[in-house]
C-alpha positions in Angstrom: 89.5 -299.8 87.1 90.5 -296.1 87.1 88.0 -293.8 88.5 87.3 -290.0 87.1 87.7 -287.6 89.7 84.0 -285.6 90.1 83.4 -282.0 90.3 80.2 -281.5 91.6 78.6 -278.4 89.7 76.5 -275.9 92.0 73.3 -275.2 90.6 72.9 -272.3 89.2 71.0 -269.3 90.9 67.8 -267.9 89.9 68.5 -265.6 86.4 72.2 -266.0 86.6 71.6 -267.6 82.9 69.8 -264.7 81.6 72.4 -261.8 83.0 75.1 -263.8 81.4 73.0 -263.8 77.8 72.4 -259.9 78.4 75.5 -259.4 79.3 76.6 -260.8 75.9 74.1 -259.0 74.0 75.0 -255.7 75.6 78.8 -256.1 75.1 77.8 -257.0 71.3 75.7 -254.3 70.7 78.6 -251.8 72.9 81.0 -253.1 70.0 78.7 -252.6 66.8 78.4 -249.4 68.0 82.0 -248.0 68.8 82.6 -249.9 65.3 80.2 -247.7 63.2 81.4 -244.6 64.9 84.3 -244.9 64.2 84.2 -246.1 60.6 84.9 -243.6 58.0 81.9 -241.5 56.7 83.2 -241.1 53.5 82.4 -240.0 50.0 79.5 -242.2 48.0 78.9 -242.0 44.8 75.5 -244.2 43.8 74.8 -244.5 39.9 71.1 -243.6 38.7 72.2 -244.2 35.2 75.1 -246.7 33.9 77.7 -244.4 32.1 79.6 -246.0 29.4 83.9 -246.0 28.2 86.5 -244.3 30.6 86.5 -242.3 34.1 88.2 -239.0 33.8 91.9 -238.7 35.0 92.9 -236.0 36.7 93.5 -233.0 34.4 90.8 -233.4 32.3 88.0 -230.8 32.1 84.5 -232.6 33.0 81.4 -231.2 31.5 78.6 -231.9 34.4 74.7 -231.0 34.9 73.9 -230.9 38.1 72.3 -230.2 41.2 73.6 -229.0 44.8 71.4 -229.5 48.0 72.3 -229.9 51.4 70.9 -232.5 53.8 67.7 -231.4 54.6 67.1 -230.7 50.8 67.4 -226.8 50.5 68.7 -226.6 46.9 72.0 -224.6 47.0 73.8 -224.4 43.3 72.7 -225.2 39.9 74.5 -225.7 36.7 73.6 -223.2 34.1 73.6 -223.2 30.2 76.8 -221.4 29.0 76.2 -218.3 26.9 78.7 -219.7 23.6 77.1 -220.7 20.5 76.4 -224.9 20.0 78.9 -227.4 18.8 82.2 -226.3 20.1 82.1 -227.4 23.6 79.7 -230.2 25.1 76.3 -228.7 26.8 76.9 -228.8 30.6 79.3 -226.4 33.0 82.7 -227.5 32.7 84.8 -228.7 35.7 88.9 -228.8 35.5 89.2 -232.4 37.9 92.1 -230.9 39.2 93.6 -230.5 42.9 92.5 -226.8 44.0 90.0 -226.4 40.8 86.8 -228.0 43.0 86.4 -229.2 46.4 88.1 -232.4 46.7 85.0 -234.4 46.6 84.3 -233.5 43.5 87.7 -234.6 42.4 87.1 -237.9 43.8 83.8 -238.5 42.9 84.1 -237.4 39.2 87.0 -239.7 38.6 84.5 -242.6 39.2 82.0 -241.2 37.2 81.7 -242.3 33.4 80.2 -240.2 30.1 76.5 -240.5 29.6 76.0 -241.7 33.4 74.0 -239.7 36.3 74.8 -240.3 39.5 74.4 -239.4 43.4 77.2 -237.9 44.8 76.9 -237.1 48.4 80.1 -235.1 50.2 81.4 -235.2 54.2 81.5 -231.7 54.9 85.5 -232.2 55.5 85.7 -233.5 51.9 83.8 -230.1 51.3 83.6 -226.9 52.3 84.3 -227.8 56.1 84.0 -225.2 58.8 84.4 -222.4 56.2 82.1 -222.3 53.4 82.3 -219.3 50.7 81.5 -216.3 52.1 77.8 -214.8 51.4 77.0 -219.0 50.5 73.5 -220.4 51.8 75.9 -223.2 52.5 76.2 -223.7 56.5 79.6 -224.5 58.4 80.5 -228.6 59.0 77.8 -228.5 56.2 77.8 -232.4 53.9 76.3 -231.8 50.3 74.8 -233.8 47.9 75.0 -233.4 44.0 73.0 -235.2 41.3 75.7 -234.8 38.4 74.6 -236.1 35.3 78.2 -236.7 33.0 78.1 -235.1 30.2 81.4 -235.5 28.4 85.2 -234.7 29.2 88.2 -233.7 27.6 91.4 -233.0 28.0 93.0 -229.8 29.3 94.5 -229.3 26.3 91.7 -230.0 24.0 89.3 -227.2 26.1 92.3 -224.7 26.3 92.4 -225.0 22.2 88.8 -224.9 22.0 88.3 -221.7 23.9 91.0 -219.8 21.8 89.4 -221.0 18.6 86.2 -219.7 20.4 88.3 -216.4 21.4 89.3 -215.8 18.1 86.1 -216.6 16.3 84.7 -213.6 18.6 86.9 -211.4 18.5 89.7 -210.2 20.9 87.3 -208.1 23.7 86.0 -205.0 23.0 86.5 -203.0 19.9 88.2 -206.6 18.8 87.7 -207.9 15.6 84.3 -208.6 15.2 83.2 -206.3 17.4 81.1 -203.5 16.8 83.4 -201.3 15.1 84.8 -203.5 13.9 88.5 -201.7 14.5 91.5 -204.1 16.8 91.6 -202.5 20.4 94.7 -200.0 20.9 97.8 -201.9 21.7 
């Protein structure tokens, strides 16, 4: 009969067990947290309201309402009614989703946006303004921004380039332009 060679264990000392379990926990909790610093705080775009049909591709002009606050809530920007008579272009401040148009999260988060839809759009300050916001803006430096955009509509480039020259020429050329008071073409 073969005969299995014993290891006699040594009893354990007095709360060996429990650093060993803390131990554990703390090298967990030591890797959770290196893990959430260093994932990305990106853009997030959270929907209030469902849009409906297509995002906007890049080129198209976006017509937004919306609102601009900064993290503790101090309202920065508004958008404001355009002064052009009704029915030409959508209502809402239009937005050329363009590289170098808007800050780059606006680009991004506008091209997952749909029409009809509101949504939360919060932006890292390095997908913002970053260390150098507009000069004279209540916005601070390293400052991340929040927006509630509400979509209105979007169009082509093209389409709002044709639109504003039929809107040109339906008010005249500037001033002293046809249809100005005066009603005389400006000197040439």
């Amino acid at each position: 009969m073969t005969e299995i060679t014993r290891v006699p264990l040594q009893p354990l000392k007095k709360g060996s067990l429990a650093k060993l379990w803390l131990g554990v926990i703390v090298a967990i909790l030591l890797g959770a947290g290196l893990a959430w610093a260093a994932a990305p705080k990106g853009l997030s775009v959270d929907t209030i309201t469902e849009g409906t049909g297509p995002n906007p591709q890049l080129g198209d002009v976006v017509f937004v309402q919306y609102v601009g606050r900064l993290a503790d809530g101090t309202e920065f920007d508004r958008s404001q009614p355009l002064p052009i008579p009704p029915g030409i272009f959508p209502e809402g401040n239009p937005l050329l989703l363009e590289e170098g148009a808007i800050i780059p999260g606006f680009v991004e988060g506008l091209s997952q946006m749909q029409k009809g839809g509101k949504y939360e759009l919060t932006i890292p300050s390095d997908m913002a303004y970053g260390a150098e916001p507009p000069p004279g803006s209540p916005i601070p430096p390293n400052a991340a921004l929040t927006f509630e955009v509400e979509v209105v509509d979007f169009m082509s480039k093209e389409d709002f380039q044709a639109r504003a020259a039929a809107l040109q020429s339906m008010m005249g050329a500037g001033p002293g332009g046809p249809g100005a008071p005066g009603g005389e073409e400006a000197p040439q």
